[in-house]
N, C-alpha and C positions, 0 to 999 in steps of 0.2 A: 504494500500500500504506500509505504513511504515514496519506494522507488517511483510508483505512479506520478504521486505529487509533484516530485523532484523533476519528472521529466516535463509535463506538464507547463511549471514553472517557467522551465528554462526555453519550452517550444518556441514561444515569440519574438525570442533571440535570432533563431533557426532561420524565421520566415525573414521574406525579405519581399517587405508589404509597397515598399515604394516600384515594384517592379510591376503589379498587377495591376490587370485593369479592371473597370467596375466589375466586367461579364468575369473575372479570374476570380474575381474575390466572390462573385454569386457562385461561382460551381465551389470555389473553397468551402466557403461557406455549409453548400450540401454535403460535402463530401467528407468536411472533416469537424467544421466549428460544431453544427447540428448534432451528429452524433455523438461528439464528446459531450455539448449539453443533456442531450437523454443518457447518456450513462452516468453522468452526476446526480441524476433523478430530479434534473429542472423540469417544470410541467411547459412540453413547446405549446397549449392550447392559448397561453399568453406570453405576451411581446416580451423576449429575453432583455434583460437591464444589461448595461457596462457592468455593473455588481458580477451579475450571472458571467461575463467573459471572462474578467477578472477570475472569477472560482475557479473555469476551467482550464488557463491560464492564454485566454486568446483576447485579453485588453488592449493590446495594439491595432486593433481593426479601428477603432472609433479616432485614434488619432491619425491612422492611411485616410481613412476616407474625409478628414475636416482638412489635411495638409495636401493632399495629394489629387483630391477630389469637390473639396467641400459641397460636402454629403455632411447629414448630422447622424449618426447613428440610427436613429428615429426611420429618418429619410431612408436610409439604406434597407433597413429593416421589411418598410412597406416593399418591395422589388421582391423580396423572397419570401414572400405571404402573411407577412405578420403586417397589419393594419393598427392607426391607434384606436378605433374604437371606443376603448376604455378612458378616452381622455372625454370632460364632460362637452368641449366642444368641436375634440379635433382638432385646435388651435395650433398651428408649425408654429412651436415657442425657439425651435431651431436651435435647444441644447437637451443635452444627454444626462442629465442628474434627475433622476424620479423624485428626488425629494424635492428639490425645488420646481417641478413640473405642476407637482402635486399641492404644493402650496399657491404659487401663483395662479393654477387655476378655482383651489380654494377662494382666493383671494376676489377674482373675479366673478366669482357666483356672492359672494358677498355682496360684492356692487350690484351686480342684477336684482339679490332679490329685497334688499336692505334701504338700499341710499335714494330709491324713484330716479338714479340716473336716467338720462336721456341713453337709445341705442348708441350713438352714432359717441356718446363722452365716452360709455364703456369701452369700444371698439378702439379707440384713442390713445385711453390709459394702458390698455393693455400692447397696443404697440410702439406706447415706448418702453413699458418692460419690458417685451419681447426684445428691443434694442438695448435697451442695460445689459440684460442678462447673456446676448449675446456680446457685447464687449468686453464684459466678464470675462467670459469664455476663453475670448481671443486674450482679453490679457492675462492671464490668469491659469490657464489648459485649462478647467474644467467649472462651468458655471456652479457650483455647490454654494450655494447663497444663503444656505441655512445651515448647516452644520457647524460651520463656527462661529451660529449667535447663541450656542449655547450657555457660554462661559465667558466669565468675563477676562481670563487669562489670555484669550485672542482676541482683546478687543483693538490694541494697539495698530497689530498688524493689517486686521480686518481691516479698518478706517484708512488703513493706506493702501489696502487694495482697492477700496472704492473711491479714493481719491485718484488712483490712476485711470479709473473709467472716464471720472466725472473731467482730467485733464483731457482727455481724449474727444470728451462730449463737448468741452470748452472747446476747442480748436475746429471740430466740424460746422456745429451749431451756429447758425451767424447771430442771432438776436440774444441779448439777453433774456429776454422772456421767455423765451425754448428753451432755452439751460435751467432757468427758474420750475420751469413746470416739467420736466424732466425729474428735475430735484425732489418736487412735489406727490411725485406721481409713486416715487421711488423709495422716499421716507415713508410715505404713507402706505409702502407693503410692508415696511419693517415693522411699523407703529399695529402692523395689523397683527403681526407674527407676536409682539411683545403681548397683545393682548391676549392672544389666544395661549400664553405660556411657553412658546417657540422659540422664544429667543431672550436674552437676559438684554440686550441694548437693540438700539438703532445706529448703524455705523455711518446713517447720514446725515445725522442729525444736527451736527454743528458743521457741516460742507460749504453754508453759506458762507458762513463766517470767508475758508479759505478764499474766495475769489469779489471781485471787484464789480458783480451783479447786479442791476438794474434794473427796475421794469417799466422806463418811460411809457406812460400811457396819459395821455391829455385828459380821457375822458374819465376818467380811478381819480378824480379830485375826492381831495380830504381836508376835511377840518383841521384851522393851525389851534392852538394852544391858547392864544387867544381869542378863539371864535368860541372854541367849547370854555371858557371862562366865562363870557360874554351869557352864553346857555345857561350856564347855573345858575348866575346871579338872578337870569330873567325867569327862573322856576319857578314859581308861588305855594308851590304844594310839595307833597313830601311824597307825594305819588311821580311826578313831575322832575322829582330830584332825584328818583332812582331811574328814572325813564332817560334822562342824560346819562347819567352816571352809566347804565346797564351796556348800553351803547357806546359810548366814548370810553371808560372807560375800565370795561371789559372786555368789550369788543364784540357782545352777541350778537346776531342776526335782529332783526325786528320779530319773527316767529321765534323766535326762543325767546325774548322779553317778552312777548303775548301771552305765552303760555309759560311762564316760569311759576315754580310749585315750594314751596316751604319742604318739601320731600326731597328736592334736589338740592336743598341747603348745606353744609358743613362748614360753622363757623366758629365751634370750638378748635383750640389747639393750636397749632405752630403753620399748619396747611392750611386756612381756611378756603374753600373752593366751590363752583356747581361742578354736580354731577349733572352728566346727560347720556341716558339710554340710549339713545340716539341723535347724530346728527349727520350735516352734510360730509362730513369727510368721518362716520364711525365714531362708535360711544368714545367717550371722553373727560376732562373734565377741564374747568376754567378756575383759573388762581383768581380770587379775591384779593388782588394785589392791594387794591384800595377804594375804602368806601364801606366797609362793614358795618360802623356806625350808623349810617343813612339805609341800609338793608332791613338792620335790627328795630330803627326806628316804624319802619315801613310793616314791620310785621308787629310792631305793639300796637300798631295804629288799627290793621285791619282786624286782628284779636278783638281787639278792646271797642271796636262800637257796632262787631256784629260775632255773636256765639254761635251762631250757624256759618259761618266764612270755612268758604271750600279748600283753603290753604294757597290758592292764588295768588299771585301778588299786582294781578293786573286782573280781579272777576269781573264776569259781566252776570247777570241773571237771567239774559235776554238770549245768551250763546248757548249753544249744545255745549258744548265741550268747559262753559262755565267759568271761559276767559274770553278777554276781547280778542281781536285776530289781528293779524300781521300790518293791516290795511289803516286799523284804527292807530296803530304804536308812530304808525307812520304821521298819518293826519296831526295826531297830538304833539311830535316832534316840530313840527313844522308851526304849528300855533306859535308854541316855546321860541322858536325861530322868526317869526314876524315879530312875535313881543320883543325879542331883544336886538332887531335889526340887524340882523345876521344873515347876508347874503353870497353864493361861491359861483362869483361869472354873472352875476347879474341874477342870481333864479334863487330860489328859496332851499337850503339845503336837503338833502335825502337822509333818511336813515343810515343807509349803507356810509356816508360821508364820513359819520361818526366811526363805523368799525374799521375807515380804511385810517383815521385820526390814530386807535388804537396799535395800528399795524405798522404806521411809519412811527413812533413814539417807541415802539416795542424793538425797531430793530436799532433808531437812532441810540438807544440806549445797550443795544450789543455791539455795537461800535465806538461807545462811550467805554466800555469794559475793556474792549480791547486796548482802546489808546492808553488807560491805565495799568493795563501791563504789560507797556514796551523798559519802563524801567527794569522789572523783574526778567522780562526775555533778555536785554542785551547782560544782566547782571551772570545769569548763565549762558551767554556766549551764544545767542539765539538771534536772530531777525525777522524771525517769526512769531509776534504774540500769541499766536493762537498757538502756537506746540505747549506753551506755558500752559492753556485751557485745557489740552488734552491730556499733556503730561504731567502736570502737577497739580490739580486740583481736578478733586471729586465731580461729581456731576450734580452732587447736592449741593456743593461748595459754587459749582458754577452756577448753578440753579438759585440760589442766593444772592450772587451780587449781581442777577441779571435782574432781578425781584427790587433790589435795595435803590438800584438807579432807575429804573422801571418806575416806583415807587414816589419816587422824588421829583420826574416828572408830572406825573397825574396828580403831586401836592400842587404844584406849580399851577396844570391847568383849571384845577377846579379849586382853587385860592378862591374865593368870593370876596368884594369888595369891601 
């Protein structure tokens, strides 16, 4: 038995895979890979893995046919009767790791049946993983996207494999917006994998940081600091003040302030945050970075002059659902916005103005962290701040002083006069 093994092993030394042609490698194939897998007692009624080559030591096929051919295993597979059938859409993800096959299409049934995407966004998102995971591949031999988020012992490495994609997507890509929503599309399978228990990190998570990204769009206007200043002061009510505050400074959707629940509360402790079952990019939650006071105040308020109060923070009596709706959050903001003469371009602000306020404030202030730790990068022989964020401090630790100047801004914007 040993000696089996042994010879096995050493077969694909023997071969000499760059000589064949596809039709060489199909009759090899029948003639010798095939039955070496049924006497290993792999079942051939399903599509043999790289794993399954590997075992019977014929792993060198999958890297003839991507060097010599580019073929993906997969690809080659279908030619000698093995179909994907088993995959839930058929999708050519055009690599050879079943476990990340198996996950990214996880991943995309999620979106189909979860998020009420549109067809045509799923189709989208998925083909630019389909493009990550193939430059993975290339850079990298073997797309395996998930196996080393188990631990966080290869996180180092990990994050610089995915920075050599993300350099590679940088130099194709012509707009920054395509590198952005690439980035996007990308994190947010890792952020999927975290949830679901899959993975200890997301290795793309602070990628922004590394490069000089932009997303010029004329039409993405946001609220300056002084406009959402301008909003709070003009608030009259404590309903009013959390309806900015929720907006500007949280960053919610206008349906998520609609329908926000004292259930999705947690403001005890060191974290205070919403939870959400559900949202547009999968459950989550949002830091209470600031403004808890005015939260707490909002919920004495609704307690305290009605004992039947459905835990709401925006009811209505009139709605099903026993909150106002997306439409109303909007109207009321905009009231809020005539009273205090607050106009962007000439036109009456949107709700959305407020979350984009949150999103440029949110990153001005992770470029604020950076510029503070170029002393500490050059003190260890560095020119790179950000190796400082990855290499020496925590992700709590970072997660804190992105909170603490985060923090200090939104005192700034909603100062009241």
């Amino acid at each position: 038995m040993e000696r089996n093994a042994e010879a096995m092993s050493s077969e694909p030394e023997r071969i000499r895979w760059s000589h064949k042609s596809i039709e060489d490698m199909r009759s090899f194939w029948a003639g010798h890979i095939e039955p070496a897998l049924r006497d290993a007692g792999h079942d051939l009624d399903d599509r043999p893995t790289y794993q399954d080559l590997l075992d019977v030591g014929y792993g060198g096929l999958q890297d003839a046919l991507r060097e010599q051919h580019d073929l993906t295993l997969t690809e080659f597979l279908r030619t000698v009767g093995f179909d994907d059938s088993d995959d839930s859409d058929g999708y050519p993800w055009g690599i050879d790791d079943e476990t990340a096959v198996r996950e990214l299409e996880s991943y995309i049934r999620t979106l189909d049946r979860r998020r009420n995407l549109a067809e045509t966004t799923i189709r989208t998102k998925r083909s630019r993983l389909a493009t990550y995971a193939r430059r993975y591949r290339d850079q990298h031999g073997r797309a395996d996207l998930v196996d080393r988020l188990t631990t966080l012992d290869r996180r180092a490495d990990e994050i610089e494999r995915v920075l050599a994609v993300f350099d590679e997507l940088d130099r194709e890509l012509e707009s920054d917006e395509s590198k952005l929503r690439y980035l996007g599309d990308v994190s947010q399978f890792y952020e999927h994998l975290q949830r679901r228990g899959k993975a200890a990190y997301d290795p793309a998570e602070t990628i922004d940081m590394e490069y000089g990204w932009d997303r010029p769009d004329p039409d993405n206007a946001a609220l300056s600091s002084e406009q959402v200043r301008r909003l709070y002061d003009a608030a009259d009510s404590r309903d009013e003040d959390l309806l900015v505050l929720a907006l500007c400074g949280w960053g919610l959707r206008r349906s998520e302030v609609a329908s926000l629940h004292v259930s999705q509360l947690v403001l005890e402790g060191d974290d205070p945050h919403i939870h959400f079952e559900e949202r547009k990019n999968g459950p989550g939650t949002v830091a209470l970075i600031y403004g808890r006071e005015t939260l707490s105040d909002r919920i004495d308020e609704l307690g305290g002059r009605d004992r039947e109060w459905n835990g709401h923070l925006f009811p209505s009596r009139r709605a099903d659902g026993g909150h106002v709706v997306g439409e109303t959050i909007q109207a009321r903001f905009r009231r809020v916005a005539d009273r205090a003469g607050v106009r962007v371009r000439g036109e009456s602000p949107t709700s959305k103005m407020g979350r984009r306020f949150w999103y440029t404030t949110y990153l001005d202030s992770q470029k604020r962290l950076l510029e503070n730790v170029d002393a500490i990068a050059a003190d260890q022989g560095s020119a790179d701040p950000s190796v400082v964020l990855k290499n020496y401090l925590s992700e709590a630790e970072r997660r804190r002083y992105r909170r603490e100047y985060m923090r200090e801004r939104l005192a700034k914007a909603f100062k009241t006069a």
